[in-house]
ZAZA-597694 format. One record per residue (C-alpha): residue in three letters; chain; x, y, z. Coordinates in pm, 1 decimal. Last residue first. Layout:
BEGIN
+------+-------+----------+----------+----------+
! zaba ! mimar !       px !       py !       pz !
+------+-------+----------+----------+----------+
!  ALA !     A !        X !        Y !        Z !
...
+------+-------+----------+----------+----------+
//
This chain:
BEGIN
+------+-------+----------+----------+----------+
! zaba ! mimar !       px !       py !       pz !
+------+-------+----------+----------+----------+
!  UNK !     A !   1586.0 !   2393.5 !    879.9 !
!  UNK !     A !   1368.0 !   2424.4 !    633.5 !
!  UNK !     A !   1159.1 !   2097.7 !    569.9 !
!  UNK !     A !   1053.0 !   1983.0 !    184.7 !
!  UNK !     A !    851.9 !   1713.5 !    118.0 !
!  UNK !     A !    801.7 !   1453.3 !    -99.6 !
!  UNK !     A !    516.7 !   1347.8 !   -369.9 !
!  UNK !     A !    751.5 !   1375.9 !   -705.0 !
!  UNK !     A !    582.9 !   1758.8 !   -718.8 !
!  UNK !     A !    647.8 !   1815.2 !   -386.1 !
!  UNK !     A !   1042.7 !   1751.7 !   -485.5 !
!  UNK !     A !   1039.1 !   1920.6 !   -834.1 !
!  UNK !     A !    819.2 !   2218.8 !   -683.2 !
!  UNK !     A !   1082.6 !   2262.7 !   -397.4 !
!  UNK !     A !   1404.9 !   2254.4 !   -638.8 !
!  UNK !     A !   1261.6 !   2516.8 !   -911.5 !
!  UNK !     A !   1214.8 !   2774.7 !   -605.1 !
!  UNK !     A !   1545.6 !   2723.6 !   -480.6 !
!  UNK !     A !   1548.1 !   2556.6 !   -133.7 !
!  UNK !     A !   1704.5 !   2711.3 !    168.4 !
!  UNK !     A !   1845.4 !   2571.6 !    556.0 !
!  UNK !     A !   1785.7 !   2196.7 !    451.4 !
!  UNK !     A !   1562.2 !   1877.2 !    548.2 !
!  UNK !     A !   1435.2 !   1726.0 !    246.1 !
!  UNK !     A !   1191.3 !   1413.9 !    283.2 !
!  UNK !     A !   1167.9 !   1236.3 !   -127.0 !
!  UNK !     A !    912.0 !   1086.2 !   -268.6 !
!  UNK !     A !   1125.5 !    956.0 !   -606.6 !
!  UNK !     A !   1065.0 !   1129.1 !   -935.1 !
!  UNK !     A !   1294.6 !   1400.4 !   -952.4 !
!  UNK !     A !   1487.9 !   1527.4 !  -1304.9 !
!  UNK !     A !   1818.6 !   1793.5 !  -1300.7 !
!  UNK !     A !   1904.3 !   2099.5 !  -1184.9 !
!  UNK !     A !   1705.8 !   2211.2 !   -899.8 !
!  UNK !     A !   1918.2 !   2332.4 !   -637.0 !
!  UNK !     A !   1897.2 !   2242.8 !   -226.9 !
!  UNK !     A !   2094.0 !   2430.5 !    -15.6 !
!  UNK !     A !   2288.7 !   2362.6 !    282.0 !
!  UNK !     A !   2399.8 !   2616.6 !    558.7 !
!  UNK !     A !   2770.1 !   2649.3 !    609.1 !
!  UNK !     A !   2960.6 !   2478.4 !    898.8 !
!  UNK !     A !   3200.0 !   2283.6 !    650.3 !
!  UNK !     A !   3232.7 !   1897.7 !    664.4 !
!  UNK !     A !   3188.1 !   1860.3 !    249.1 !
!  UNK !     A !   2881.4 !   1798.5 !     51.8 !
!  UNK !     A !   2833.6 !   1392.8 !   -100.8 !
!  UNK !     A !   3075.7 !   1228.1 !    115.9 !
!  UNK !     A !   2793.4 !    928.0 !    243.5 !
!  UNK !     A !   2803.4 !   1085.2 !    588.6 !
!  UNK !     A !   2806.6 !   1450.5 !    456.5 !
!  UNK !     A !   2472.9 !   1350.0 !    302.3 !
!  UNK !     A !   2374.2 !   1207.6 !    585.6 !
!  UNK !     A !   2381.5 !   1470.5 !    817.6 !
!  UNK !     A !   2310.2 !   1762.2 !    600.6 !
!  UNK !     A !   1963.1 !   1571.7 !    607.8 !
!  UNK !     A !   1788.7 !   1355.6 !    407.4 !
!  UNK !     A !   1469.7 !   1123.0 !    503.1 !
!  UNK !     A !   1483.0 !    846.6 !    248.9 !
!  UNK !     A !   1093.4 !    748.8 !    114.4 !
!  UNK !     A !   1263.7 !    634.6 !   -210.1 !
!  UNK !     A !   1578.0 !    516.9 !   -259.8 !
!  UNK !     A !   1895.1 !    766.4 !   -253.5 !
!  UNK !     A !   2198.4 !    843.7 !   -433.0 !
!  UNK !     A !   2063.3 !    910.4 !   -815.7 !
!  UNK !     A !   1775.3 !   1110.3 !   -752.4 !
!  UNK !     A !   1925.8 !   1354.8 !   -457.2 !
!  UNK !     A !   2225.1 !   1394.3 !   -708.7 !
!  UNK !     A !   1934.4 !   1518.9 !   -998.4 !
!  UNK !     A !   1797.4 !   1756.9 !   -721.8 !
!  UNK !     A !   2150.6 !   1949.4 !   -723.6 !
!  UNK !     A !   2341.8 !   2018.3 !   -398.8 !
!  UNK !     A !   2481.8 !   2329.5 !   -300.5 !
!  UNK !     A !   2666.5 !   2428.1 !     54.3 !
!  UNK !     A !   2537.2 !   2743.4 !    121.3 !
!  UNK !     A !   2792.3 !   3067.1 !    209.0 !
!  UNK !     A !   2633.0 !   3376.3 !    406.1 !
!  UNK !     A !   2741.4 !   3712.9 !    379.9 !
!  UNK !     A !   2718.7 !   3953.0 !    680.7 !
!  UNK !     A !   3063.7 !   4061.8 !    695.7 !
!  UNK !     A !   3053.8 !   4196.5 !    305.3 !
!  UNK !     A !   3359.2 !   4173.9 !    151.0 !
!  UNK !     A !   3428.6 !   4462.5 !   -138.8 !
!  UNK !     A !   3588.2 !   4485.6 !   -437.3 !
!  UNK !     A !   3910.9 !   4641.0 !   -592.6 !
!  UNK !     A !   4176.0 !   4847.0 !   -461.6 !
!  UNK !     A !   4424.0 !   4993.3 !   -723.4 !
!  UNK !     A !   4737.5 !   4800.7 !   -802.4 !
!  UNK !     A !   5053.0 !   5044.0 !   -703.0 !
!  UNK !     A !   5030.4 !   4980.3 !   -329.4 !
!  UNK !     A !   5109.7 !   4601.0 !   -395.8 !
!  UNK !     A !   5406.0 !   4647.8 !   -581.7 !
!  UNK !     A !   5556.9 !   4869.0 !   -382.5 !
!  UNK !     A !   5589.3 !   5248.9 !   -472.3 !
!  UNK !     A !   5967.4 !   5273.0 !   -474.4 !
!  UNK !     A !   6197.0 !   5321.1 !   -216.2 !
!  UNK !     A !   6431.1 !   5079.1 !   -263.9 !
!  UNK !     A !   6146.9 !   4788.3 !   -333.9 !
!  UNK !     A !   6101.9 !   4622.6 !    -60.6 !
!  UNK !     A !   5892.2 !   4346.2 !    -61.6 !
!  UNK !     A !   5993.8 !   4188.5 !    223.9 !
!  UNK !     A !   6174.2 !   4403.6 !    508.9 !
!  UNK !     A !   6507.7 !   4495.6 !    498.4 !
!  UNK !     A !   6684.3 !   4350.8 !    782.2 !
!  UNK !     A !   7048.5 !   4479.4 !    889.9 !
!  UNK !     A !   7254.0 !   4388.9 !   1189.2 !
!  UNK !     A !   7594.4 !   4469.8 !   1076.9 !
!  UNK !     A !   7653.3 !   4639.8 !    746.0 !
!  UNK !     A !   7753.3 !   4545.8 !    416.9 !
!  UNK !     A !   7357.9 !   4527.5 !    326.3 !
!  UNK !     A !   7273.3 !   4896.7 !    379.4 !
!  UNK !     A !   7577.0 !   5025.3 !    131.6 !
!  UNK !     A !   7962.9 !   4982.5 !    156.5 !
!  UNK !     A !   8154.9 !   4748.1 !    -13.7 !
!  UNK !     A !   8096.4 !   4329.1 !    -96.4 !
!  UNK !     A !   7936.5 !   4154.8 !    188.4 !
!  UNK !     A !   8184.8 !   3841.0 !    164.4 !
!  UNK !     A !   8411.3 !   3869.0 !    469.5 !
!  UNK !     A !   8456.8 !   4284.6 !    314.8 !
!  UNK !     A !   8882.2 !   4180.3 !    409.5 !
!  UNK !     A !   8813.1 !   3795.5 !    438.3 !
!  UNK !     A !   8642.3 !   3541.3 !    224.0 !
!  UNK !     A !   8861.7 !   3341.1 !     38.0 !
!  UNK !     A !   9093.8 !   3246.0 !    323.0 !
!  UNK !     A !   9414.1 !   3371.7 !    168.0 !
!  UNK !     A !   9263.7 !   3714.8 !    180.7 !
!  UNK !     A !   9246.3 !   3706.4 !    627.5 !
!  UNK !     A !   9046.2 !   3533.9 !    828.6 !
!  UNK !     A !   8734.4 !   3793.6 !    796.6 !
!  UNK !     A !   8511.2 !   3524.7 !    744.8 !
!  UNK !     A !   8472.2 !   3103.0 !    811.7 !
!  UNK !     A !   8268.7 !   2873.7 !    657.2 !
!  UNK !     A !   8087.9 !   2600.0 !    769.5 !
!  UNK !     A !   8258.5 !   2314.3 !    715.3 !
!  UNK !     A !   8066.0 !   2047.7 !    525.9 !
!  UNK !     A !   8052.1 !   1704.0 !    733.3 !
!  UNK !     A !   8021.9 !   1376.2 !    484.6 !
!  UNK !     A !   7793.5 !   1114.4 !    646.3 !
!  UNK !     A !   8019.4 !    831.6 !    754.4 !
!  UNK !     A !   8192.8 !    504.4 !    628.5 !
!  UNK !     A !   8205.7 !    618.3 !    274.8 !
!  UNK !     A !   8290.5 !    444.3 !    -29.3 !
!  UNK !     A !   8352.4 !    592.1 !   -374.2 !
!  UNK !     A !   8695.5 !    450.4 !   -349.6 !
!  UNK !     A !   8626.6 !     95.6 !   -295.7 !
!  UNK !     A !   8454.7 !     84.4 !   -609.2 !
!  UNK !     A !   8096.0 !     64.9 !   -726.8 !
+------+-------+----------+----------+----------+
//
């Protein structure tokens, strides 16, 4: 460090200043080149236009379909119930977004059956798979739509 490469204050840039004249840098066109849409005063083109061109987006063909009535389920697997709780636990969407297990979404929850059961088990959810339920009654719990 030297005493030259000091500075006592933030360095200001000028802002820079058109149509002062060619000396200036920027005068005569003041930096808009000649002519055409952009060299004149007030103009906006809008995004994603392409000159008059098919746009981008109007030249990929539609695809799929939403349906308004579809509902999304927040999925858990039996083998999770097996390794996060003790036996004769009541479980809810409650607790299981308590201990971080589904996330804080207002879906419905539903219960899989991937994996191995053999705690008694109380499930409270909005839908059960039909390998899920007979693992659960079949381990001696029980299962409670919501």
């Amino acid at each position: 460090m030297k005493l030259h490469n000091l500075h006592t204050s933030p360095s200001k840039k000028r802002r820079r200043l058109l149509g002062r004249g060619d000396g200036s840098g920027s005068g005569g066109t003041s930096g808009k080149g000649h002519k055409g849409q952009k060299a004149r005063s007030g103009v906006t083109i809008r995004p994603f236009f392409e000159g008059g061109q098919i746009p981008f987006f109007r030249r990929l063909p539609k695809h799929g379909f939403n349906r308004p009535t579809h509902k999304e389920y927040r999925l858990i697997n039996v083998s999770l119930l097996e390794t996060s709780f003790s036996a004769g636990d009541v479980i809810d969407e409650a607790l299981l977004q308590k201990k971080g297990l589904i996330a804080k979404t207002p879906k419905g929850l539903k219960v899989l059956g991937n994996g191995e059961l053999k705690k008694a088990l109380t499930v409270k959810a909005t839908k059960f798979s039909a390998s899920a339920k007979t693992k659960i009654e079949a381990a001696g719990g029980k299962c409670e739509q919501v």
